[in-house]
Every structure is written in structure tokens, then in C-alpha cells.
C-alpha positions in Angstrom: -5.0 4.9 4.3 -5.9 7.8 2.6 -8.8 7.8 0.6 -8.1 9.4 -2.5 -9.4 9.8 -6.3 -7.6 11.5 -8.9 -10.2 14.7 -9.0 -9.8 18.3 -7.6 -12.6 17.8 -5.3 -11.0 17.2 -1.6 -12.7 14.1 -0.5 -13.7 13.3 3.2 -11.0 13.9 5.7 -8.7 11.3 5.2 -5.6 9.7 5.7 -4.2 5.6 3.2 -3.5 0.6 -0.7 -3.6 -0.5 -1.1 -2.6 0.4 0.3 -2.2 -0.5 1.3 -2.5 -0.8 3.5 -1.3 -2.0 1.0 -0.8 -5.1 1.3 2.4 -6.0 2.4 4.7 -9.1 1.8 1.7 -10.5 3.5 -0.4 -5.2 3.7 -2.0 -4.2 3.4 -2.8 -1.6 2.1 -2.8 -3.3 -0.4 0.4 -6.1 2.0 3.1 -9.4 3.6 4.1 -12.9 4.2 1.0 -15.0 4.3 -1.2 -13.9 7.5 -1.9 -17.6 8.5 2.0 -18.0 8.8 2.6 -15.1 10.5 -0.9 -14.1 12.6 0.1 -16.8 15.7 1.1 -14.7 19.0 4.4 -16.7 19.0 5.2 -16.1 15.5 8.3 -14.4 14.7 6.6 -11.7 12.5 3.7 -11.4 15.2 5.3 -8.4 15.8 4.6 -7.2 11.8 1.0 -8.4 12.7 0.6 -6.2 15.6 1.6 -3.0 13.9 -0.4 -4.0 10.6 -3.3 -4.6 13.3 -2.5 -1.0 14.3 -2.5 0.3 11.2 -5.9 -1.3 9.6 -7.5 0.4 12.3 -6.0 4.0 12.3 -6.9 4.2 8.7 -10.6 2.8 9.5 -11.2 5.4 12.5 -10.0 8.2 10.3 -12.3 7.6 7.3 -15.1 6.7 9.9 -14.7 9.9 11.3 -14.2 9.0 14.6 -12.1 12.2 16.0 -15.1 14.4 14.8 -17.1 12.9 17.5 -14.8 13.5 20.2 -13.7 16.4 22.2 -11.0 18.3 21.0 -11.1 15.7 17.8 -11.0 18.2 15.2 -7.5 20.2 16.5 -6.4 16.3 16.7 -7.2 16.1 13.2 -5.9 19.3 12.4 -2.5 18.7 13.6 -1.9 14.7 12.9 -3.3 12.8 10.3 -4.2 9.5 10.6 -4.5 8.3 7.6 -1.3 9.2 6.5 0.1 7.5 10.1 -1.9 4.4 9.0 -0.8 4.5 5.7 3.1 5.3 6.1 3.5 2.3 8.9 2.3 -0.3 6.0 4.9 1.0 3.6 7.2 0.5 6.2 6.4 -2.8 6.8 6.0 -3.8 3.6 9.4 -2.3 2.7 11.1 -4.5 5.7 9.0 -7.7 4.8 8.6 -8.1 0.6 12.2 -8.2 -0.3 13.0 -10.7 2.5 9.9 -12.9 1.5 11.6 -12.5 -2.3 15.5 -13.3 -1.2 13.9 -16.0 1.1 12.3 -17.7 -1.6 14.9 -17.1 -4.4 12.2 -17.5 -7.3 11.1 -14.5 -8.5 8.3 -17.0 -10.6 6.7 -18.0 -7.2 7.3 -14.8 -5.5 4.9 -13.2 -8.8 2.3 -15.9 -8.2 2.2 -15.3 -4.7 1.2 -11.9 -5.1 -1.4 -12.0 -7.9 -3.2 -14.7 -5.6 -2.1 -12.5 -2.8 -4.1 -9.1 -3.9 -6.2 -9.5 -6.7 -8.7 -12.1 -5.6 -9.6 -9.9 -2.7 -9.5 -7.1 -4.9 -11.7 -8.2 -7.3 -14.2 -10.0 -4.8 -14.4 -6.6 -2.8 -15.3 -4.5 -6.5 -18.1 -6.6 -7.3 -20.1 -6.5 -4.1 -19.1 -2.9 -3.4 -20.5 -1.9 -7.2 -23.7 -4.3 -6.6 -24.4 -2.6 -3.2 -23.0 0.6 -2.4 -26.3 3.3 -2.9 -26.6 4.7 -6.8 -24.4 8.1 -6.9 -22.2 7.1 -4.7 -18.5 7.8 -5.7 -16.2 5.6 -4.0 -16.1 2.8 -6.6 -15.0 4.7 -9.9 -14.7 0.7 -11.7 -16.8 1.3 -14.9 -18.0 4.3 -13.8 -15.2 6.4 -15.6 -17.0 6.8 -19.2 -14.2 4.5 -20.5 -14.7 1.0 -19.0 -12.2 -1.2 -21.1 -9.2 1.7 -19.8 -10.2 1.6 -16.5 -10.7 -2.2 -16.3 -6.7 -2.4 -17.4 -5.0 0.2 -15.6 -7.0 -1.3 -12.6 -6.3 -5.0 -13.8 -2.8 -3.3 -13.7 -2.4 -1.7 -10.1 -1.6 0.8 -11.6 -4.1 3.8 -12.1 -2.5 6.2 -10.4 0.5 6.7 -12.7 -1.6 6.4 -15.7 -4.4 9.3 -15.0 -6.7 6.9 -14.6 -9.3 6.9 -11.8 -8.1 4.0 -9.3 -11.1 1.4 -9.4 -12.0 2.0 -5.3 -10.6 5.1 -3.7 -8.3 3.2 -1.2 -6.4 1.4 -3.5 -4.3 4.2 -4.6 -1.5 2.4 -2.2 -1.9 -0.1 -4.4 0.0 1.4 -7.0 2.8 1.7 -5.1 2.9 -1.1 -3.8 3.1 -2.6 -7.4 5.7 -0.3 -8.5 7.9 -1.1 -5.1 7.8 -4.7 -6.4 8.7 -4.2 -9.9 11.7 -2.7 -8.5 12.9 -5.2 -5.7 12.2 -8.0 -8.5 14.7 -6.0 -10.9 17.5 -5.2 -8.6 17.0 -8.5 -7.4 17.2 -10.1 -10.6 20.4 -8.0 -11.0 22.1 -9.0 -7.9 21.4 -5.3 -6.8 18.8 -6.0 -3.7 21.5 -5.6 -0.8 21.6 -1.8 -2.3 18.6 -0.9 -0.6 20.4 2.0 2.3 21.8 3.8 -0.8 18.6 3.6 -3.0 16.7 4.7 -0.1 18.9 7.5 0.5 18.4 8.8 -3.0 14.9 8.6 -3.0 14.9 10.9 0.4 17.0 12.8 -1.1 15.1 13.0 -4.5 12.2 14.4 -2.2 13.6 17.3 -0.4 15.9 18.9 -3.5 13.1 18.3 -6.3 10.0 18.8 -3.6 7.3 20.4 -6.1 9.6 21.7 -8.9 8.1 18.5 -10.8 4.9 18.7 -11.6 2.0 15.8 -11.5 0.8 13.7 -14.8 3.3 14.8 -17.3 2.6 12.5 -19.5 -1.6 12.6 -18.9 -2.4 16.1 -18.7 -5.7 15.4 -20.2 -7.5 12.9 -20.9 -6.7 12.5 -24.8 -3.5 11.0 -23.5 -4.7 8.6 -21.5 -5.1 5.7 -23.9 -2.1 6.2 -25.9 0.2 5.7 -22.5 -2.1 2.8 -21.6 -1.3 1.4 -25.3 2.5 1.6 -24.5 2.3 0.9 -21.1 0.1 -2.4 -21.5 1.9 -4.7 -23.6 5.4 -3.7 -21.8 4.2 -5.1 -18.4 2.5 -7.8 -20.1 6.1 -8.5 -21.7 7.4 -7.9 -18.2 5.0 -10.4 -16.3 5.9 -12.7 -19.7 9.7 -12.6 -18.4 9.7 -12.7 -14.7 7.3 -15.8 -14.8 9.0 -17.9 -17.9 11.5 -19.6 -15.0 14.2 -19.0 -17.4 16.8 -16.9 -15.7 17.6 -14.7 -19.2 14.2 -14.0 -19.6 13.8 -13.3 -16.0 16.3 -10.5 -15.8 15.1 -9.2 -19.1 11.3 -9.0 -17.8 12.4 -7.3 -14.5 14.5 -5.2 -16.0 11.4 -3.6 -18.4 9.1 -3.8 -15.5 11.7 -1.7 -13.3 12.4 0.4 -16.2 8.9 1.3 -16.5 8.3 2.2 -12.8 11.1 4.5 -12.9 9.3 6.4 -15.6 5.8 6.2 -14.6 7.2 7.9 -10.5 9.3 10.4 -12.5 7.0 11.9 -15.0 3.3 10.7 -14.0 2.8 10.0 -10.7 -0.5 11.8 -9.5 1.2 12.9 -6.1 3.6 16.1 -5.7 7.1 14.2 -6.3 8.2 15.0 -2.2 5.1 12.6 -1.3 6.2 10.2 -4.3 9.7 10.0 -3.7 9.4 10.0 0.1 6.9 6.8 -0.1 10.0 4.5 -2.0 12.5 5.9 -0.1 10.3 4.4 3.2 10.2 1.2 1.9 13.4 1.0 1.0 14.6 2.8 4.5 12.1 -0.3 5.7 14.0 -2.6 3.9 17.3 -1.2 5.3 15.9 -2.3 8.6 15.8 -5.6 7.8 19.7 -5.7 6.3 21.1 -3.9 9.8 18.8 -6.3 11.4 20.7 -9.5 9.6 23.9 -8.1 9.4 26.6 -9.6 11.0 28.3 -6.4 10.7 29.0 -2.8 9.0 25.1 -1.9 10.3 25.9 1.5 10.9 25.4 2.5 6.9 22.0 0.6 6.9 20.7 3.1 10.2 22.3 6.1 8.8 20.3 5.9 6.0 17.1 5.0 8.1 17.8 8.0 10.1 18.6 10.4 6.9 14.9 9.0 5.5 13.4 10.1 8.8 14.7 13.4 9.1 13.9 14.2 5.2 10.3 12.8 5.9 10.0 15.6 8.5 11.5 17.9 6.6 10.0 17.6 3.3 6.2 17.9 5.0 7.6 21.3 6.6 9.2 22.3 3.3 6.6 21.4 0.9 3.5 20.3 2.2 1.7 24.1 2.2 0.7 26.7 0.3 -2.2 25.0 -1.8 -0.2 21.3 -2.2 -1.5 19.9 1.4 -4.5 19.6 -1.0 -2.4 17.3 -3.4 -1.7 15.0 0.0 -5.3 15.5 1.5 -3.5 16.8 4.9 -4.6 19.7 6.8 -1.2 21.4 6.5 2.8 20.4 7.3 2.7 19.8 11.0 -0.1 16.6 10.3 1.8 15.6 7.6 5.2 15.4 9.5 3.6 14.5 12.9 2.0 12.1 11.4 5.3 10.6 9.2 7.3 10.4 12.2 5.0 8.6 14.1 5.1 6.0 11.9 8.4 5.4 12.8 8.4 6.1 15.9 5.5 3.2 16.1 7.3 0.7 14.2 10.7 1.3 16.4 8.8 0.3 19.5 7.3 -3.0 17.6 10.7 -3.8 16.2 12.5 -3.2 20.0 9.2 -5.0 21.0 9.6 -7.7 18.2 10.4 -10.8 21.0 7.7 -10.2 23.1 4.1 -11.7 22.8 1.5 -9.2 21.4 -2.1 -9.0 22.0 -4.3 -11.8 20.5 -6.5 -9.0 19.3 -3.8 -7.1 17.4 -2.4 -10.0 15.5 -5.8 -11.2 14.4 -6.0 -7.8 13.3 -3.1 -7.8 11.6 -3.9 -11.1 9.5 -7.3 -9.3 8.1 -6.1 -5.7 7.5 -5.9 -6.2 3.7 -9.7 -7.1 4.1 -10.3 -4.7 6.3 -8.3 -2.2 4.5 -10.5 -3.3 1.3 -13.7 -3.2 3.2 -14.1 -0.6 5.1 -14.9 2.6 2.7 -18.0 0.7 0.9 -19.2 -0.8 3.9 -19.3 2.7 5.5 -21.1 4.1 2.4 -23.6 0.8 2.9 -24.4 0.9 6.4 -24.5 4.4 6.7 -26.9 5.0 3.9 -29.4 2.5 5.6 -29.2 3.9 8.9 -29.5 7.2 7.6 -25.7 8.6 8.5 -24.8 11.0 7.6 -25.7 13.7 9.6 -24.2 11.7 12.7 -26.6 11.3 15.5 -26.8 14.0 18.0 -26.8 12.2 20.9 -24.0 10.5 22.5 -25.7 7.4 22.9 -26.5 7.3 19.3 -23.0 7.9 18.2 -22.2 4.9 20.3 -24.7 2.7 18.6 -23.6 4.1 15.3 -19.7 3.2 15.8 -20.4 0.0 17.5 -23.1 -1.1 15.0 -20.6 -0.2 12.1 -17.2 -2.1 13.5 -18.9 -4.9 14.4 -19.8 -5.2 10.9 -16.9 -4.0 9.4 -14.7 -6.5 11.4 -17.4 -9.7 10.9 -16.8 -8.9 6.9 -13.3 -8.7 7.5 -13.1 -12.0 8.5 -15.4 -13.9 6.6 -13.3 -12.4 3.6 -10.1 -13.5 4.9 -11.0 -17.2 6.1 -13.3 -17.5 2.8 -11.4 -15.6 -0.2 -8.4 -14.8 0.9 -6.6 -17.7 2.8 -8.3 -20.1 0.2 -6.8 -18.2 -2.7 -3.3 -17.9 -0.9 -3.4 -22.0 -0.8 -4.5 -21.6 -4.5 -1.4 -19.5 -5.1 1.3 -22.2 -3.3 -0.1 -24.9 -5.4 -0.2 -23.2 -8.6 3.7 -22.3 -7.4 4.5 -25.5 -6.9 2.9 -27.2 -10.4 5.0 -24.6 -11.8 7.8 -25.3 -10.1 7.6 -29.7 -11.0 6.3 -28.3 -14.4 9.5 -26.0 -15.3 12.0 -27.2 -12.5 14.4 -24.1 -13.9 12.1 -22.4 -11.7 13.0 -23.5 -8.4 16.6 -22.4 -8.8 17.8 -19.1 -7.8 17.0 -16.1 -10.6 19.3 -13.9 -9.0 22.3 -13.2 -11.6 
């Protein structure tokens, strides 16, 4: 995913959440259902794990800079993007799994839980040790580094930095954000009885993106940093009130704390996200065109609405990197231009079409494995770079060929190791965590385990 910070300064060539990934309903990143349920080769969402696999590992070979070393890398680079690739695939993934997990469960209390233990653990383990031992000056971890710590503690505490103009705690996690915002919205249209909507809602946010394209401008209501802490002081205690409604197990008081937290979303993406609205919009309207995969997928019949929307997303995705991503804004998206934005956007689909038509079939061992660690990986990969290349002295890359062999093996081996120690030791431990707490909740408020779904 890309690796971005809200400053003028164009980082590294990048590409993608938190992220995620994101994770999804089990992301990246940030991510999806839970990796140990769905990681198996014979799994029915192996084929999610695959192209979450897929994606980890785009968005670690762009940041690692691994088309530089190659021939012909840098016209690669010039004309498709990985990040973004690596980046756009999650959000379609996590668009097609998140609401399903939610409808599947019916309880929007457990589905809350789920995610806290899902993302913030990993999160939260991954800040420490990068602050404790990335090199001193080094700018990927912006946690406490901000010069005020108690606003960038909440609006990270949050997800949700990036629509408050407030420096996301780790550069990758911008996906985060929306990620968070994605579920503030299927929980309210859930809530609502609104989730089957997705086609239409998808439609307007693609639609949103090509007619508004950069007419909007970014951080309306942050344009410097005196505004900052007054949003945070409005925006604080209404998710708080949110999170308050959506986990009381009372159906009422469900609806009425997804309804704020959807409320607020819709605000925050139309007046202060720190993207040009066509990147904004086009983002939601993926996951919901992700979700609309999922409906034609189930449906016994009228598909044909569900794909025509998938297919108007698509096109506008295309479009609106042509139409918009030039002239001084491919610097907003950290692309090189329109063609890597668009290549890149289309790829994603084009990707997950062949793991959906591909969705019965057994996938590689190695894929799916990657798949279940992405949101480690995902989480992992920028400090560790930082790390390991400041003690082997890298940058400059090594000259040789055989040095930039030892360089990239030395840093995946490591990168992959720490991937997987943090999954089997933070993250599957924490997900068990999270289904007990779900179910003490559920035995401790049994209104809970009915459907919140008016």
C-alpha cells in the first residue's frame, strides 16, 4: 500500500492500511474473516487468501524498491504503480468479505469486538517496537513525534487520522482510515436494513468521483493546524457515543450509534478527507462495487444490476485516473501520472476476476499462508526496512548484483520470519481473545445475540 504522510514532501516511490492492506474482514491493509478460518488450501475463502497473499507482497516489493533494481524497472514504475495495485485489490476484498462476515453474524456487538481485537492489537504491538527501534530521525512512525502527543494518540486510537489532519501514527496505515470509515457505514445501513443497497451506493460513489473529480478541495475543515483540536473535540466524544451504541446490544441504541457513526463518516470523506475527492470517492465506491460481487454472487436472481454497477465502478476507476490524476494532483495520490494510476486500478480487478473465476480451485500453499499474515506483513514491512537497512548500511543499494541479491534475500527472510511470529503470537491469540470476550458478552447481555438489523 501506499506509503503516505499528510506532508507536501513526496515520500519514497510508493504505492498502499491499513491498509490496508487494510485489513480486511479478516486485510489487510489494515483486513477479513479470521486468517486461521480462512488460510487452509481447501478453504472456501482460500481464494481471498491467495489474492491478499498477492497483495501483501506487491505493496512490500514496491516500498522495497525492488523495480529500481531491475532492468527496465523504472518505465515499469513509471507506467503502473504497485502500491496502488496492492492497495486497491485489498479494498476490494475487503469490500466483498466485511459486510458478509457482519450479515453472517447478525450482531453488530460481536462484529465491533471482532475488529478492535482484529486491528488494534497488531497495531499497537507493531508502534511500540517500531518507535523503540527504528534509527533516531527517522520519519515513518509520526506516533508522538507530532508536537502534540495526546491529539495524535486519539485520532490514531481512532483510525482515523487522515480525515482529521492529523499525521497517521505509521505511514502505512492511512488505509486504515478507510477501512474504519467503510465499517461505520456497512454497520449503519445495516442497522437500517439498507445493506443489500450496496450496487446503488457504489454507483454513486463512482459517480461522485468522476463529476466532482478535484472541484472539492482537501481538509476543509483542518486547513491549519489551529483547527485541528477543535474537530478532534467534536469528533471524539461522537464516536465514543457511536462505539457506546453499536456495542450496548440493545437494538434502539444500536441503530442510534450507527447511525452517528455513519453520519460522521459521511462528513469527515465530504469535507476532510486528505485525498483529492476522485481517489476518496473512488476507494468506497470499490468496496462497495466489492461488495456488489458478493450479492450477484448469492443471488438467486436479478444479478445483472449487481455487475452493472461493478462494471460502471470499473470504467469510472479508469476514467477518473485519466481525467484527474495530472497536472500537479498525481502528487496528492503519490503516482507517477494517469496511465499508473489507471493501469494500476484495473489491474486490481482484473486480478481479483481471475481469483473469483478461480475461487474452486486449490491455490498455492505459499499464497494462502501469505494471505493469513498480510496484515502483519502489511504492518511490518516499512519499519523493518528502515531497521535492517540502516544496519547494513542501505541505502545507497549495493552495486553489485550479487549484493542486491543478498540485500533482498537478507531483508524478506526477515520481513516474512517477523510476519509470522506476529501472527501466531499477537494476532491469532488476540483474535481468540476477541471470540471469547464476544461470547461473555453475548451470555452477559443475551439481547446481543439476536439480529440488530431493523
Amino acid at each position: 500500500m501506499k506509503n503516505r504522510t499528510p506532508t507536501p514532501a513526496r515520500p519514497l516511490p510508493t504505492g498502499a492500511p491499513a491498509a490496508a492492506p487494510s485489513p480486511a474482514a479478516t486485510p489487510g491493509p489494515a483486513a477479513a474473516p479470521s486468517p486461521a478460518a480462512a488460510s487452509g488450501q481447501g478453504s472456501r475463502l482460500g481464494w481471498l487468501d491467495a489474492l491478499r497473499g498477492v497483495a501483501a507482497l506487491v505493496v512490500v516489493i514496491q516500498h522495497f524498491g525492488l523495480l529500481q533494481m531491475l532492468p527496465h524497472g523504472n518505465l515499469v514504475r513509471q507506467n503502473f504503480d504497485l502500491g496502488l495495485f496492492g492497495v486497491m485489490l485489498f479494498f476490494i476484498v475487503s469490500g466483498y468479505i466485511i459486510p458478509a462476515s457482519l450479515e453472517r453474524r447478525g450482531d453488530v456487538r460481536g462484529f465491533w469486538i471482532g475488529r478492535i481485537f482484529r486491528i488494534h492489537p497488531a497495531l499497537i504491538v507493531t508502534l511500540t517496537v517500531s518507535i523503540m527501534m527504528l534509527p533516531a530521525g527517522d520519519g515513518s512512525v509520526r506516533l508522538l513525534r507530532t508536537g502534540d502527543d495526546p491529539a495524535s494518540l486519539i485520532a490514531n486510537g481512532l483510525l482515523l487520522p487522515d480525515f482529521l489532519g492529523i499525521p497517521n501514527g505509521m505511514n502505512v496505515t492511512w488505509t486504515l482510515c478507510y477501512e474504519m470509515l467503510f465499517y461505520f457505514f456497512v454497520t449503519a445501513l445495516f442497522t437500517r436494513g439498507l445493506h443489500r443497497h450496496s450496487a446503488p451506493i457504489a454507483v454513486g460513489c463512482a459517480a461522485l468521483a468522476l463529476a466532482v473529480g478535484t472541484a472539492v478541495g482537501e481538509h476543509l475543515l483542518t486547513p491549519g493546524p489551529g483547527a485541528v483540536r477543535p474537530l478532534l473535540l467534536i469528533v471524539t466524544p461522537v464516536v465514543l457515543a457511536g462505539f457506546a451504541g453499536v456495542l450496548s446490544g440493545r437494538p434502539g441504541l444500536t441503530r442510534a450509534g450507527a447511525a452517528l457513526l455513519g453520519g460522521l463518516g459521511l462528513v469527515l470523506i465530504t469535507l476532510n478527507s486528505r485525498a483529492p475527492w476522485f481517489e476518496t470517492w473512488t476507494i468506497f465506491a470499490t468496496m462497495f462495487a466489492g461488495t456488489a460481487v458478493y450479492r450477484a454472487q448469492h443471488a438467486r436472481s436479478g444479478r445483472m444490476p449487481s455487475l452493472a454497477a461493478c462494471g460502471f465502478v470499473v470504467v469510472s476507476g479508469g476514467l477518473v485516473g485519466w481525467l484527474y490524476n495530472r497536472d500537479g494532483f498525481e502528487n496528492h495520490t503519490w503516482t507517477t501520472g494517469w496511465m499508473s494510476w489507471s493501469s494500476a486500478y484495473l489491474a486490481a480487478w482484473t486480478v481479483f476476476g481471475l481469483g473469483f473465476l478461480l475461487r474452486q480451485r486449490r491455490f498455492p500453499r505459499v499464497l494462502t499462508w501469505l494471505g493469513a499474515i498480510s496484515f502483519s506483513l502489511y504492518l511490518l514491512h516499512f519499519p523493518l526496512l528502515r531497521t535492517v537497512g540502516h544496519l547494513v548500511g542501505v541505502p545507497p543499494l549495493p552495486s553489485s548484483t550479487l549484493g542486491r541479491l543478498a540485500w533482498t534475500g537478507l531483508f524478506f527472510a526477515v520481513v516474512l520470519a517477523a510476519s509470522h511470529l506476529m501472527y501466531r503470537w499477537v494476532e491469532l491469540p488476540m483474535q481468540n481473545v476477541g471470540r471469547r470476550v464476544q461470547r461473555a458478552a453475548a451470555r452477559r447481555w443475551p439481547a446481543a445475540a439476536g439480529r440488530d438489523a431493523g
